[in-house]
DRENMITOR-497484 format. One record per atom (N, C-alpha, C): residue number from 1; atom name; x, y, z. Coordinates in steps of 0.2 Angstrom, whole numbers, plus 5000, padded with zeros to 4 digits. Layout:
// DRENMITOR-497484
+-----+-------+------+------+------+
: num : atome :    x :    y :    z :
+-----+-------+------+------+------+
: NUM :    CA :    X :    Y :    Z :
...
+-----+-------+------+------+------+
END
This chain:
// DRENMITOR-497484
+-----+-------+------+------+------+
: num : atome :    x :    y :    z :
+-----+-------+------+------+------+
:   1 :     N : 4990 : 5066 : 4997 :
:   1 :    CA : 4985 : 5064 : 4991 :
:   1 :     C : 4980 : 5069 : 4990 :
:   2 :     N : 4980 : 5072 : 4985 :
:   2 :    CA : 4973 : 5075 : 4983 :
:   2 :     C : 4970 : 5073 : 4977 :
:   3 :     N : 4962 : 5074 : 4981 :
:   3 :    CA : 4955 : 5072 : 4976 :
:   3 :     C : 4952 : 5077 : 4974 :
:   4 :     N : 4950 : 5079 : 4967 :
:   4 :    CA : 4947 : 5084 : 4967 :
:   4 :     C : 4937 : 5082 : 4968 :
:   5 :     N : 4935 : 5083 : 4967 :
:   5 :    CA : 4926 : 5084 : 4968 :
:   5 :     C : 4923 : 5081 : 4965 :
:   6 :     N : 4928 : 5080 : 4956 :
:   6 :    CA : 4923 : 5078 : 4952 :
:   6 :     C : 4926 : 5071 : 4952 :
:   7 :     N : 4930 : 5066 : 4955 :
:   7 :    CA : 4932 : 5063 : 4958 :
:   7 :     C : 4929 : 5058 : 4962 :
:   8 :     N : 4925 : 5062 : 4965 :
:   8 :    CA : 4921 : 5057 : 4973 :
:   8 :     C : 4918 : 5051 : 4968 :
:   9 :     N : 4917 : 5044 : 4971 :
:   9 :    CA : 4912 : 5039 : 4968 :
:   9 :     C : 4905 : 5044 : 4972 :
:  10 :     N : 4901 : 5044 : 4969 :
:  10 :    CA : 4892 : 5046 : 4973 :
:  10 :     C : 4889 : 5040 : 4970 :
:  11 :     N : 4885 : 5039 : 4976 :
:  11 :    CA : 4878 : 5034 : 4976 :
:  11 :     C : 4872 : 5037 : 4978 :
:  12 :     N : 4868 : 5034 : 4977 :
:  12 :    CA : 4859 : 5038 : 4978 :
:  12 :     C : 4858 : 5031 : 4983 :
:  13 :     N : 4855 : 5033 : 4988 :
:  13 :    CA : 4852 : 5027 : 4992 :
:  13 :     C : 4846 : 5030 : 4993 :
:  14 :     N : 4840 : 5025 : 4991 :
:  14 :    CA : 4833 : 5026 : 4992 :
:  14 :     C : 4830 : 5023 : 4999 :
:  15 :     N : 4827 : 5028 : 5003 :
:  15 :    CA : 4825 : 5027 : 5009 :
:  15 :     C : 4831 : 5023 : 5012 :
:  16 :     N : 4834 : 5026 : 5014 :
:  16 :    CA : 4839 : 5024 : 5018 :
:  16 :     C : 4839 : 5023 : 5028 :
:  17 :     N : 4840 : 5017 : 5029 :
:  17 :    CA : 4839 : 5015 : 5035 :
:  17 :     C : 4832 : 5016 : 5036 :
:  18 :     N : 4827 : 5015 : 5030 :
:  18 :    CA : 4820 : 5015 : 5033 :
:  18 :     C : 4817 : 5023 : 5033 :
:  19 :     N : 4822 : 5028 : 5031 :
:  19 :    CA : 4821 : 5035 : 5028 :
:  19 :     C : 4816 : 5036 : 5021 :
:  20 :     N : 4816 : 5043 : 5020 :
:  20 :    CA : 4811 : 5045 : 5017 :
:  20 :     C : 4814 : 5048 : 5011 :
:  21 :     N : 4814 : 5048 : 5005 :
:  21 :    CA : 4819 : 5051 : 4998 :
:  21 :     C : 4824 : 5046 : 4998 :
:  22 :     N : 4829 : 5049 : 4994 :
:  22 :    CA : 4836 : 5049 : 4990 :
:  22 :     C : 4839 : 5053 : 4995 :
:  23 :     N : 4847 : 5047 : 4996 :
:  23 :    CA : 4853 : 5051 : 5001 :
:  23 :     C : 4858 : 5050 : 4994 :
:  24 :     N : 4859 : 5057 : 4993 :
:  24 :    CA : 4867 : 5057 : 4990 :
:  24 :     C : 4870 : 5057 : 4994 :
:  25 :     N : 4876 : 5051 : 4992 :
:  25 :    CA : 4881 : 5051 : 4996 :
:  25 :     C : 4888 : 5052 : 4990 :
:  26 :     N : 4892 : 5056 : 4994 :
:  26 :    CA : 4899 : 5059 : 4988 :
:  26 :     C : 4907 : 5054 : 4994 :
:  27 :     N : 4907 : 5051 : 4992 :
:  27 :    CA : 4913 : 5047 : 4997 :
:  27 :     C : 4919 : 5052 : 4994 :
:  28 :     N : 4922 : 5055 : 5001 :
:  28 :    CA : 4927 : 5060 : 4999 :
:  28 :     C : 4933 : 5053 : 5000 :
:  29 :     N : 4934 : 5048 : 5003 :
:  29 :    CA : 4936 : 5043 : 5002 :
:  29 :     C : 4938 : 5038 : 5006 :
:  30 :     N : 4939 : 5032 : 5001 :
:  30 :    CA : 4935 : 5024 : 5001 :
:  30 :     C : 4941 : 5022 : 5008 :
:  31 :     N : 4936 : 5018 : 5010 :
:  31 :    CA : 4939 : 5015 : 5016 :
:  31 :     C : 4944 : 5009 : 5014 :
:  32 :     N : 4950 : 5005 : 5019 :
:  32 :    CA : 4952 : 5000 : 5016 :
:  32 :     C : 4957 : 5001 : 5010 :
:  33 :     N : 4954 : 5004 : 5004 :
:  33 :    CA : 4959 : 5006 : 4998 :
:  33 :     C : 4962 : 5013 : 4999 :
:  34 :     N : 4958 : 5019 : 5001 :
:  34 :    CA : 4963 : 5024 : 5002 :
:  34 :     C : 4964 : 5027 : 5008 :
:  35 :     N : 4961 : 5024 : 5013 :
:  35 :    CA : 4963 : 5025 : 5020 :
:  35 :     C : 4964 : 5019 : 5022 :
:  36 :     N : 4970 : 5020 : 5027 :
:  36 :    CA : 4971 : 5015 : 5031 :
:  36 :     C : 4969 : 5018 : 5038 :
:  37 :     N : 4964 : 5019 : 5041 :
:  37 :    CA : 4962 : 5021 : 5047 :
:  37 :     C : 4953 : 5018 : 5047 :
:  38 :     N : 4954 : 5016 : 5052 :
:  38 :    CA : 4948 : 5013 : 5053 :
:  38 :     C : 4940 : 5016 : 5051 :
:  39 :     N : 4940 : 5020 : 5046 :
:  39 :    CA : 4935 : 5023 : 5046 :
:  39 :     C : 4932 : 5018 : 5040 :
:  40 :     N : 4925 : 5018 : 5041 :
:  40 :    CA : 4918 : 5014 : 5038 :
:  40 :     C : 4916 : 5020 : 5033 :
:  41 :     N : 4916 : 5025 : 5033 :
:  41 :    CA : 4913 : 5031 : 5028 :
:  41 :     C : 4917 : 5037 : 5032 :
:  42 :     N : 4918 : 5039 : 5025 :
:  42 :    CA : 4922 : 5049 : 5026 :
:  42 :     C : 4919 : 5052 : 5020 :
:  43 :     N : 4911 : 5055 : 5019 :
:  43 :    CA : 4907 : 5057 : 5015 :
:  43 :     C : 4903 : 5064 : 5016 :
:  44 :     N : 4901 : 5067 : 5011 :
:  44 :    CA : 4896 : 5072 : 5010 :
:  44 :     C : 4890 : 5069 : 5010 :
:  45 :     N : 4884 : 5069 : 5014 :
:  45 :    CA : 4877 : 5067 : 5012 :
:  45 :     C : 4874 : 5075 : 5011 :
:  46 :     N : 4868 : 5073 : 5005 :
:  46 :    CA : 4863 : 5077 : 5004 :
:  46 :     C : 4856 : 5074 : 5005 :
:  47 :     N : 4853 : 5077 : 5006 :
:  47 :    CA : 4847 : 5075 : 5009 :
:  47 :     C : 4841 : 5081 : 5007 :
:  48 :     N : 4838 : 5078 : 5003 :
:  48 :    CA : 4831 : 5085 : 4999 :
:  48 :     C : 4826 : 5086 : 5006 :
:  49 :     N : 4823 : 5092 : 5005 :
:  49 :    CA : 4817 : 5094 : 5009 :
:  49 :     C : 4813 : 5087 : 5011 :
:  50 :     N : 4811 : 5087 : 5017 :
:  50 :    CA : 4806 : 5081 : 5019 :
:  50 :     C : 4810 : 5073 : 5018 :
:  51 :     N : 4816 : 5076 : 5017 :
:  51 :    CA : 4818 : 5069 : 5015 :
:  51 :     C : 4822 : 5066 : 5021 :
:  52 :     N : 4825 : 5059 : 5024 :
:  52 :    CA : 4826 : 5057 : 5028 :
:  52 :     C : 4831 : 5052 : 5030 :
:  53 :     N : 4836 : 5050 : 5037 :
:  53 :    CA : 4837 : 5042 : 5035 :
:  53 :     C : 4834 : 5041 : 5041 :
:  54 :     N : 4831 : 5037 : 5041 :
:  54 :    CA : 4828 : 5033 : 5046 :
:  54 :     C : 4833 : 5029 : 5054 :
:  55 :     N : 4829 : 5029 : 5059 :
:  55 :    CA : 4833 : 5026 : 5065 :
:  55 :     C : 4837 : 5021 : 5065 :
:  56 :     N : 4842 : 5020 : 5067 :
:  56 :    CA : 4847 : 5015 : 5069 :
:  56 :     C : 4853 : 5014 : 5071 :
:  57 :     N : 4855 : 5009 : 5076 :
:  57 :    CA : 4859 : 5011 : 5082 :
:  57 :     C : 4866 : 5010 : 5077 :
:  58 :     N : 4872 : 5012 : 5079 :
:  58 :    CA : 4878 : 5012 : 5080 :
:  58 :     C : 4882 : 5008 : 5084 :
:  59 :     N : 4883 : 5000 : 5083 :
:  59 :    CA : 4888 : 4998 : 5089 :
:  59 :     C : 4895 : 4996 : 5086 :
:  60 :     N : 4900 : 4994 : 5090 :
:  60 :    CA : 4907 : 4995 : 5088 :
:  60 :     C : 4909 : 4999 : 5084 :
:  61 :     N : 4905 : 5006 : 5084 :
:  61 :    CA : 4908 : 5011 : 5080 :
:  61 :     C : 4905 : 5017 : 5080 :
:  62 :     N : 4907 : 5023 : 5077 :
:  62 :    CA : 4903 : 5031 : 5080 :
:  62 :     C : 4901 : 5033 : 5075 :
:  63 :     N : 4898 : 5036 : 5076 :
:  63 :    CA : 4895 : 5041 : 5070 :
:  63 :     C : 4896 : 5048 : 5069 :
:  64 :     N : 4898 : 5053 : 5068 :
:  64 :    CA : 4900 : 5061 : 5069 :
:  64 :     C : 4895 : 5063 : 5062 :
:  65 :     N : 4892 : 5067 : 5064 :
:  65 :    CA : 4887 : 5071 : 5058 :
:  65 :     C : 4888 : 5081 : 5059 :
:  66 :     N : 4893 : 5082 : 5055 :
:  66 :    CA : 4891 : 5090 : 5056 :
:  66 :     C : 4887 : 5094 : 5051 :
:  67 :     N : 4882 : 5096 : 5052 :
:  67 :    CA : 4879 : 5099 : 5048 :
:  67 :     C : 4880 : 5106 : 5044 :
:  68 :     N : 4883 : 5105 : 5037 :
:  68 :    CA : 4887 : 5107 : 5033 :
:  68 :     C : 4881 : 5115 : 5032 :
:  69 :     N : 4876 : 5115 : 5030 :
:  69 :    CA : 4870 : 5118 : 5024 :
:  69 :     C : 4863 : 5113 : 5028 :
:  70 :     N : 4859 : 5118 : 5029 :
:  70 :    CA : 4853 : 5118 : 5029 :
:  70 :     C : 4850 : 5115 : 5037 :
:  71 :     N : 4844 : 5112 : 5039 :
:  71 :    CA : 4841 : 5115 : 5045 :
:  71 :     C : 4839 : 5105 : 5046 :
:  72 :     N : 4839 : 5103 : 5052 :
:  72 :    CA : 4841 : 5097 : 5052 :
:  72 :     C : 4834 : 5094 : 5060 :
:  73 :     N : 4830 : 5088 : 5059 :
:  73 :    CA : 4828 : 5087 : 5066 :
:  73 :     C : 4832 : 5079 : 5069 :
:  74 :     N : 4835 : 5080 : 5072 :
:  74 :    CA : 4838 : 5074 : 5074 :
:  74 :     C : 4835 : 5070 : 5080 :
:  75 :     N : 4834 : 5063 : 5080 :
:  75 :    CA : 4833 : 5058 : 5085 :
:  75 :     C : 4839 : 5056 : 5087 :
:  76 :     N : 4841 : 5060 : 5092 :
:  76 :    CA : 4847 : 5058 : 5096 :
:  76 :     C : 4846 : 5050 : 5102 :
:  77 :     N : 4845 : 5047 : 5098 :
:  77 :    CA : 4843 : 5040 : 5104 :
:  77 :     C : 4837 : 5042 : 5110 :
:  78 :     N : 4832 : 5045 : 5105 :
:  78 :    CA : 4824 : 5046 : 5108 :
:  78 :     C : 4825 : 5056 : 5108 :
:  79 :     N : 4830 : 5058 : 5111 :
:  79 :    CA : 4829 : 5066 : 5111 :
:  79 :     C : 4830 : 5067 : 5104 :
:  80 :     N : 4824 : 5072 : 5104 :
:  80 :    CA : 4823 : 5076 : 5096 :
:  80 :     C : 4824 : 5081 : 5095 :
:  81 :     N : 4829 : 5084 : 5095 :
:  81 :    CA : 4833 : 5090 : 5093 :
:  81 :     C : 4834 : 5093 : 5087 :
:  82 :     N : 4832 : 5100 : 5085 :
:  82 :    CA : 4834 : 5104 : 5077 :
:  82 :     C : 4841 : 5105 : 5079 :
:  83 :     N : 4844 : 5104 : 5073 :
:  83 :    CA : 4851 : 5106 : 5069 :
:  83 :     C : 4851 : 5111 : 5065 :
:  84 :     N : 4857 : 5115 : 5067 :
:  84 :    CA : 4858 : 5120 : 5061 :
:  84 :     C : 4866 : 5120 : 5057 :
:  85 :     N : 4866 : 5123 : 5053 :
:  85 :    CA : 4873 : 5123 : 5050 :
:  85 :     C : 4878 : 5125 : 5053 :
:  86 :     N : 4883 : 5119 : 5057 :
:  86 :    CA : 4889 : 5121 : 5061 :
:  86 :     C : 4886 : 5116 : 5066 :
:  87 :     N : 4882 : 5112 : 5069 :
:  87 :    CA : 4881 : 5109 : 5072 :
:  87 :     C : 4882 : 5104 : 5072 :
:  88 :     N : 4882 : 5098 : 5077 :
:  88 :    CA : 4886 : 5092 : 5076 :
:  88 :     C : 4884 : 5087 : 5080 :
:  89 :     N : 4881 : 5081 : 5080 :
:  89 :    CA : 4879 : 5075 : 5082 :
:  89 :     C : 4883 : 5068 : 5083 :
:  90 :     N : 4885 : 5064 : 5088 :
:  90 :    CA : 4890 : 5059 : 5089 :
:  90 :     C : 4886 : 5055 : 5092 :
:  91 :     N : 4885 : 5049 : 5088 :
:  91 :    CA : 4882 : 5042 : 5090 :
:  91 :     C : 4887 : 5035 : 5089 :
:  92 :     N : 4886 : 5035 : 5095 :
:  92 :    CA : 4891 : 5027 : 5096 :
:  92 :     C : 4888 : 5023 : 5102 :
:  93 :     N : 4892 : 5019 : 5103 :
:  93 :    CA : 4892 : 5013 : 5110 :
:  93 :     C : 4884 : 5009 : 5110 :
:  94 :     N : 4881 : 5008 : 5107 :
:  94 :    CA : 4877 : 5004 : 5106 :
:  94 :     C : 4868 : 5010 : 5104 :
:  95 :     N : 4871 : 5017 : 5105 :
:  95 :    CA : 4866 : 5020 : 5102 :
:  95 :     C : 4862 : 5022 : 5097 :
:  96 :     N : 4856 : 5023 : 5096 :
:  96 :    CA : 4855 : 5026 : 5089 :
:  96 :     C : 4854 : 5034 : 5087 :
:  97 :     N : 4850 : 5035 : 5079 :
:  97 :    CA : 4850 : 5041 : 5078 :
:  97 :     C : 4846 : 5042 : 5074 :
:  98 :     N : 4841 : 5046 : 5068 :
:  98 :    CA : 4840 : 5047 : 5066 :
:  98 :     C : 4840 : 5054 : 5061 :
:  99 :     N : 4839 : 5054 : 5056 :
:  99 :    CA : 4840 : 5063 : 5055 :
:  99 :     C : 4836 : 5065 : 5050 :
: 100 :     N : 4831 : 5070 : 5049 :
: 100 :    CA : 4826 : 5073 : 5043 :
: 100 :     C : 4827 : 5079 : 5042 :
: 101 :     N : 4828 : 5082 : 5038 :
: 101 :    CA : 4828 : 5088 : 5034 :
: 101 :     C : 4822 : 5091 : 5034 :
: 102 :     N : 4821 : 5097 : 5039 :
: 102 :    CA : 4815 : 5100 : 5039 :
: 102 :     C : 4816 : 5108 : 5035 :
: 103 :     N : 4821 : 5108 : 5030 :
: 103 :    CA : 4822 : 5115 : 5031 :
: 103 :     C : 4820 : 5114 : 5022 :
: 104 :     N : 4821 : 5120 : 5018 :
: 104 :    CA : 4818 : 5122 : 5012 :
: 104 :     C : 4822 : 5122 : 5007 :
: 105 :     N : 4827 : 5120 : 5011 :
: 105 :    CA : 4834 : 5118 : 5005 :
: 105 :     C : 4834 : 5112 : 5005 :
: 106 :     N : 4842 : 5110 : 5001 :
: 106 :    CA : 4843 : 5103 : 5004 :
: 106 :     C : 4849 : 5104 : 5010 :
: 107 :     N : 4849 : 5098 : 5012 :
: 107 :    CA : 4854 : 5095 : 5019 :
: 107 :     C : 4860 : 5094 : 5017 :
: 108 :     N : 4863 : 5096 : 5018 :
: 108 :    CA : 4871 : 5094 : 5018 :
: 108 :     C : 4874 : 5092 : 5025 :
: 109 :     N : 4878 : 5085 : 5027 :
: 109 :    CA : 4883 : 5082 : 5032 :
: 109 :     C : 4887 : 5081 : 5030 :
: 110 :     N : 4891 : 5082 : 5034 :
: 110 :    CA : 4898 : 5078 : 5034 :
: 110 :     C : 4897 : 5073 : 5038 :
: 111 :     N : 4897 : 5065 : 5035 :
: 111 :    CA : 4896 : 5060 : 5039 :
: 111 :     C : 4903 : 5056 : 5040 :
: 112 :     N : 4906 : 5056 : 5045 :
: 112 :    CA : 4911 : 5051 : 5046 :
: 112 :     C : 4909 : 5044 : 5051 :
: 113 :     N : 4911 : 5039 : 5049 :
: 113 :    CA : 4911 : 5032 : 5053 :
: 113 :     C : 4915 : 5028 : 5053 :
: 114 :     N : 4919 : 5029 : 5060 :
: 114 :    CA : 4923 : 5026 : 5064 :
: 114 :     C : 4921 : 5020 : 5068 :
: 115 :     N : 4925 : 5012 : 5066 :
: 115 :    CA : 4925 : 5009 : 5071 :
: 115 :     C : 4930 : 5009 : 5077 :
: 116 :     N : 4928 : 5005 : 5083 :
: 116 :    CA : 4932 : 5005 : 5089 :
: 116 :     C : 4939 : 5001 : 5084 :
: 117 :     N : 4944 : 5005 : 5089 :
: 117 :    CA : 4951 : 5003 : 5090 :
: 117 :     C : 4950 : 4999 : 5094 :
: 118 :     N : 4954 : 4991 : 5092 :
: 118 :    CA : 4955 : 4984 : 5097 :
: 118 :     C : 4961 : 4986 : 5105 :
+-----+-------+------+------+------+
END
C-alpha cells in the first residue's frame, strides 16, 4: 500500500501533555483501519522553536522518537539529555519522557507507539 504525503490526516494539538506551542502531528498511518499491528501512532511531529510536549509516563506500551531535523532536550525519565538529528529515544514499562525543541528551526520526530504483545 502506498500513501503519498498529501494524504497524511494532520492534527495541531495545543500544549500537548502539558507542553508548550502546537504539535503537528502528520499520521503516516491510522492504527486499527490500516495497520493491523499494534501500533497506537506511526507519525511525523513537528514541533516550533521553544515549543514542547510535556512529561508523561508510557505504560503497556513504548514510545521510540528518532529525531528527523533539528536540536532536541529530552527528559529521559528525570535524565536530561540534547538530541540531534539521527538520534533516538525509547520509553516504555512504566517510564516517562518529555521533549523541547531548543534549536532555531523547527523539530521534526518520528514518533511510533507500540503496545505490549499479550
Amino acid at each position: 500500500m502506498i500513501k503519498r504525503h498529501n494524504e497524511y490526516r494532520t492534527e495541531l494539538r495545543e500544549e500537548m501533555r502539558g507542553g508548550k506551542g502546537t504539535v503537528r502531528i502528520e499520521h503516516f498511518w491510522e492504527p486499527k483501519t490500516e495497520m493491523r499491528s499494534r501500533n497506537r501512532m506511526f507519525a511525523k511531529l513537528t514541533i516550533e522553536p521553544n515549543g514542547s510536549i510535556g512529561f508523561h509516563p508510557h505504560d503497556a506500551e513504548e514510545e521510540v522518537f528518532v529525531v528527523l531535523r533539528g536540536k532536541a532536550e529530552a527528559d529521559d525519565n528525570g535524565e536530561v539529555v540534547e538530541l540531534n538529528a539521527g538520534d533516538t529515544i525509547l520509553t516504555g514499562n512504566g517510564d516517562g519522557h518529555a521533549i523541547r525543541n531548543i534549536g532555531e528551526e523547527p523539530l521534526e520526530l518520528l514518533a511510533v507507539i507500540s503496545t505490549y504483545h499479550d
